[in-house]
N, CA and C atoms as a LAMMPS dump frame, in Angstrom:
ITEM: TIMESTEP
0
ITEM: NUMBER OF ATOMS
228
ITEM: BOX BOUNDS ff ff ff
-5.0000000000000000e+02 5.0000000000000000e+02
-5.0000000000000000e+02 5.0000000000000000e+02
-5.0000000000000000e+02 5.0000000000000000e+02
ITEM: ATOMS id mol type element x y z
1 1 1 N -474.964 295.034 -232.609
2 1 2 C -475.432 293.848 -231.936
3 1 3 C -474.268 292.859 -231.829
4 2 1 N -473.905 292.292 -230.656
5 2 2 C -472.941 291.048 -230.507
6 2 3 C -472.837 290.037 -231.319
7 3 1 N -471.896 289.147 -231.313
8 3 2 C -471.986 287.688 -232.228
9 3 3 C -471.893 286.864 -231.11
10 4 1 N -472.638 285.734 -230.654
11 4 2 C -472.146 284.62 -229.514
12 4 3 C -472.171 283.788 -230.352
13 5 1 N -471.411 282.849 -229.478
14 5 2 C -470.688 281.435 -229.602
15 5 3 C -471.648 280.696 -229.202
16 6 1 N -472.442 279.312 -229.951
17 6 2 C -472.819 278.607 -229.426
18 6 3 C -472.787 277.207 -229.875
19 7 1 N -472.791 276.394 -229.307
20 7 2 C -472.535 274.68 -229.29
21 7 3 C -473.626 274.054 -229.332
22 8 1 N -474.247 273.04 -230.336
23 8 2 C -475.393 272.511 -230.898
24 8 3 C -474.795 270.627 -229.718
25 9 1 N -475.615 270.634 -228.512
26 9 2 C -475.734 269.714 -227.636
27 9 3 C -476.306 268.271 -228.571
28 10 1 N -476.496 268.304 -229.803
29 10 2 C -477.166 266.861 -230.437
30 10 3 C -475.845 266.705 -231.072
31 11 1 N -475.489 267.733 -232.43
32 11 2 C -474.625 267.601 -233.07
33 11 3 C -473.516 268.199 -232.749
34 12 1 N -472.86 268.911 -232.098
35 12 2 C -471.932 269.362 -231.776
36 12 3 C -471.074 270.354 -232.513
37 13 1 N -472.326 270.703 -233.173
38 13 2 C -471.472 271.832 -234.276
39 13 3 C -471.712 273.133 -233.052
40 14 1 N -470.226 273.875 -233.922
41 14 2 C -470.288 275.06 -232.938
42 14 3 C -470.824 276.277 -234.187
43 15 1 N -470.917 276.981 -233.9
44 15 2 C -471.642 278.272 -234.699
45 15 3 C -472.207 279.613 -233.956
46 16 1 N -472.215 280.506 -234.973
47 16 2 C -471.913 282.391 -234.281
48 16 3 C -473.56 282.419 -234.68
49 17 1 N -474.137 282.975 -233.809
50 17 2 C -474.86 284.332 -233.85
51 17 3 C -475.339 285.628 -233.492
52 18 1 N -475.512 286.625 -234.147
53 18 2 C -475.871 287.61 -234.19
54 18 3 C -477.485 288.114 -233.5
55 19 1 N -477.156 288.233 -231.881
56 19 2 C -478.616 288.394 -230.926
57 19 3 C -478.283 290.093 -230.429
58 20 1 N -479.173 290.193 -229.841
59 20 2 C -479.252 291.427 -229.048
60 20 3 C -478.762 290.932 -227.72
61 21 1 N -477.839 291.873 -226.401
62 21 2 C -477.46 290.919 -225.349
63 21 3 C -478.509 290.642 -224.796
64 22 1 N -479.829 291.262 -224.17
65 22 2 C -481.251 290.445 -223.978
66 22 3 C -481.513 288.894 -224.351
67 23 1 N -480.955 288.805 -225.564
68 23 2 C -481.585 287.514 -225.94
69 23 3 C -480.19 286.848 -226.126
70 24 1 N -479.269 287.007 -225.776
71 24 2 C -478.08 286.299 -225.737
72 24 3 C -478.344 284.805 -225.261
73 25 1 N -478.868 284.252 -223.577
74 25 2 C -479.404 283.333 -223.682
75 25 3 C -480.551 282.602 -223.964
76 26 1 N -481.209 283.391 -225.063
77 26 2 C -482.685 282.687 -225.349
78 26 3 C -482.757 281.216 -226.092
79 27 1 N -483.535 280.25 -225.88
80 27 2 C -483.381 279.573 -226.867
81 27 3 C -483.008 279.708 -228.609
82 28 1 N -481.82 278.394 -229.296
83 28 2 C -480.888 278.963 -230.455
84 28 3 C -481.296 277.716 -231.2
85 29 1 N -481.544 277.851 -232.568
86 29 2 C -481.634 276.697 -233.24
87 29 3 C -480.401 276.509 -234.11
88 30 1 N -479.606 275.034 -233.91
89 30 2 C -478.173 275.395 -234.527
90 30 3 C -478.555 275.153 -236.037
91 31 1 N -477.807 275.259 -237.36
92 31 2 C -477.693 275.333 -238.83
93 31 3 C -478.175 274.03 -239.167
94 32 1 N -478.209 272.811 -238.223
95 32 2 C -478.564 271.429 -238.615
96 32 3 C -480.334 271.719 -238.163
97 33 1 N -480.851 272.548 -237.522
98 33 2 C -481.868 272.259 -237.26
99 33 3 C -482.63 271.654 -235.792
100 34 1 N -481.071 271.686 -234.859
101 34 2 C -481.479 271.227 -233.685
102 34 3 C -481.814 271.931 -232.534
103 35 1 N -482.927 272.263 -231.728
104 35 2 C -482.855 273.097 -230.582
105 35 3 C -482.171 273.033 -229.528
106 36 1 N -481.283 271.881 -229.447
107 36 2 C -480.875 272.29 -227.817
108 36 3 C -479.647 272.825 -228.313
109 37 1 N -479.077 274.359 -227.954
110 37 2 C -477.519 274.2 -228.207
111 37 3 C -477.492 275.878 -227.427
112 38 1 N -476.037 275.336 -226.833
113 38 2 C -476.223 276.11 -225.735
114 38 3 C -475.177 277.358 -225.535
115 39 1 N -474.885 278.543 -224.867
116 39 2 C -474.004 279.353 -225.089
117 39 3 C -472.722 279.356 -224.709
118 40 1 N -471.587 279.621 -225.717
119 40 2 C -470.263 279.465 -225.234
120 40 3 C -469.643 280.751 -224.241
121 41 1 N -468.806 280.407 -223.261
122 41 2 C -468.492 281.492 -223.044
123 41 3 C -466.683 282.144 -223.168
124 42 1 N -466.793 283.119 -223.797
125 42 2 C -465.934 283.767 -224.533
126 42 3 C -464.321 283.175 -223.58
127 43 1 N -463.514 282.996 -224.031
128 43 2 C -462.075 282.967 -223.567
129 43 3 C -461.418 283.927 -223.632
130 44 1 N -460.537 284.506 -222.682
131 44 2 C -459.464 285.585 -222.676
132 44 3 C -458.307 285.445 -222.666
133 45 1 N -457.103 285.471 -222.746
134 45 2 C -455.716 285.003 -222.51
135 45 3 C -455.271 286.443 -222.154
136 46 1 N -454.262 285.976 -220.8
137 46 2 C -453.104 287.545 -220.989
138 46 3 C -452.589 286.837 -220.467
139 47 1 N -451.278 287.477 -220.489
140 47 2 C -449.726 287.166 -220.854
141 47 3 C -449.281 287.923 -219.649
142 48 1 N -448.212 286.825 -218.594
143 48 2 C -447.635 287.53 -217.429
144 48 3 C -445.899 287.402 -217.753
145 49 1 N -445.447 288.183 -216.855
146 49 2 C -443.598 287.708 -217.199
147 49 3 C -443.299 286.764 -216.083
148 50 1 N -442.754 285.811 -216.335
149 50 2 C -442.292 285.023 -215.246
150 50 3 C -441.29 285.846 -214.016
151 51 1 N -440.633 286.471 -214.806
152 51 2 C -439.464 287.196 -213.889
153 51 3 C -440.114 287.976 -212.646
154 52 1 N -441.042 288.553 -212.848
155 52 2 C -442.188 289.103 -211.617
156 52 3 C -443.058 288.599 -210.595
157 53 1 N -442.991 287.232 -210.747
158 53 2 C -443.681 286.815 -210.528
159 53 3 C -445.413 286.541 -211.075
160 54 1 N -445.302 286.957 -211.738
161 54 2 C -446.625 287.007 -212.527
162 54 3 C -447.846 287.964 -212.317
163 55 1 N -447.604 289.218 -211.158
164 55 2 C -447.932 289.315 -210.352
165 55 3 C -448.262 290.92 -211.629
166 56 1 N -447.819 291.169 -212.725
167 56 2 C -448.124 291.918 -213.456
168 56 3 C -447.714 291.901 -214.928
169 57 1 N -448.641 292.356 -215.909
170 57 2 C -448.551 292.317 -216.987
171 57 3 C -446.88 292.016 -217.378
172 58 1 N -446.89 291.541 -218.384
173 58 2 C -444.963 291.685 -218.808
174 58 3 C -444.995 293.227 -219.724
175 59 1 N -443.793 293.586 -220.03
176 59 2 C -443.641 295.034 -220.171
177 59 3 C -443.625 295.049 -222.345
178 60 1 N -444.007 296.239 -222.492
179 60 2 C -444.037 296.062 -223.952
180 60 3 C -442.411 295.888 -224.545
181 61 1 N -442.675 295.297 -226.308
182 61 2 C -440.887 295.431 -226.411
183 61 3 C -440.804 297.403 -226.905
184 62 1 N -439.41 297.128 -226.906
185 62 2 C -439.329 298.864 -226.92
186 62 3 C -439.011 298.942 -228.321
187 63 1 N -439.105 299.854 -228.658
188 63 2 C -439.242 300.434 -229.869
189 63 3 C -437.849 301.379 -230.903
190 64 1 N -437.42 301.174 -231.321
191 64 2 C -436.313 301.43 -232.299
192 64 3 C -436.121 302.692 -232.641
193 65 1 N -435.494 303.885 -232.745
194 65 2 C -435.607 305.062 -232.89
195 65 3 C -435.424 305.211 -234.452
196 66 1 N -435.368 304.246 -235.464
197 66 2 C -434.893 304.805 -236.512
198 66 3 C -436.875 303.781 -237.094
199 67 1 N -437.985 304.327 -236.374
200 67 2 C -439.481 303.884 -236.871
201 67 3 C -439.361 302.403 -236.63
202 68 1 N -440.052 301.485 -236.868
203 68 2 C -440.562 300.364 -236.872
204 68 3 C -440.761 299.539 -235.798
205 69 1 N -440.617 298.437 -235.133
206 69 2 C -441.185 297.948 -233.916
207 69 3 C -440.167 297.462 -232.935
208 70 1 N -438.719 298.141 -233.576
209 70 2 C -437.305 297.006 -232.754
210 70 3 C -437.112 295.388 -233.23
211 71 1 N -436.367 294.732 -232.406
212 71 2 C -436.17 293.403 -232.987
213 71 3 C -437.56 292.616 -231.772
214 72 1 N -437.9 293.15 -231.233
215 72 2 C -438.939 292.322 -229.997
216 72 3 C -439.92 291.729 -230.578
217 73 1 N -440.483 291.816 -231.912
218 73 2 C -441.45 291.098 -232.551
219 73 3 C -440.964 290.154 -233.209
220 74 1 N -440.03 289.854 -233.644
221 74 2 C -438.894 289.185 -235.102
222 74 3 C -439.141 289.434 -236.006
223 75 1 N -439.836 290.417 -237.119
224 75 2 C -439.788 290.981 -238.11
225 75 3 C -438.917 291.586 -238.874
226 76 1 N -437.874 291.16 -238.235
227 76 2 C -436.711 292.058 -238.788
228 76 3 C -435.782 290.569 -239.024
């Protein structure tokens, strides 16, 4: 079963629950006890390369032949 995001419209607390997607927008009572609070909707981020125009993903860093991830993460 999903977790949604939802925002308590009196108090403004935000808080997760655990619905079936059916009842994703059913009425939610937030942790203070208030009924109106309403559903968030999820955010995504991706990441373009400028050099392309943006016009596609940017490319992964490459990878080091002696195992580990190269210097493209800074872990090293």
């Amino acid at each position: 079963m999903p977790i949604y995001e939802y925002r308590c419209l009196d108090c403004e607390t935000v808080f997760e629950q655990r619905r079936s997607m059916a009842d994703a927008d059913a009425a939610v009572t937030c942790p203070d006890g208030h009924s109106r609070a309403k559903r968030l909707l999820p955010m995504f981020a991706s990441a373009r390369s400028a050099s392309n125009g943006g016009s596609s993903p940017a490319p992964a860093p490459m990878r080091s032949m002696g195992g580990g991830c190269g210097s493209g993460c800074g872990c090293h």
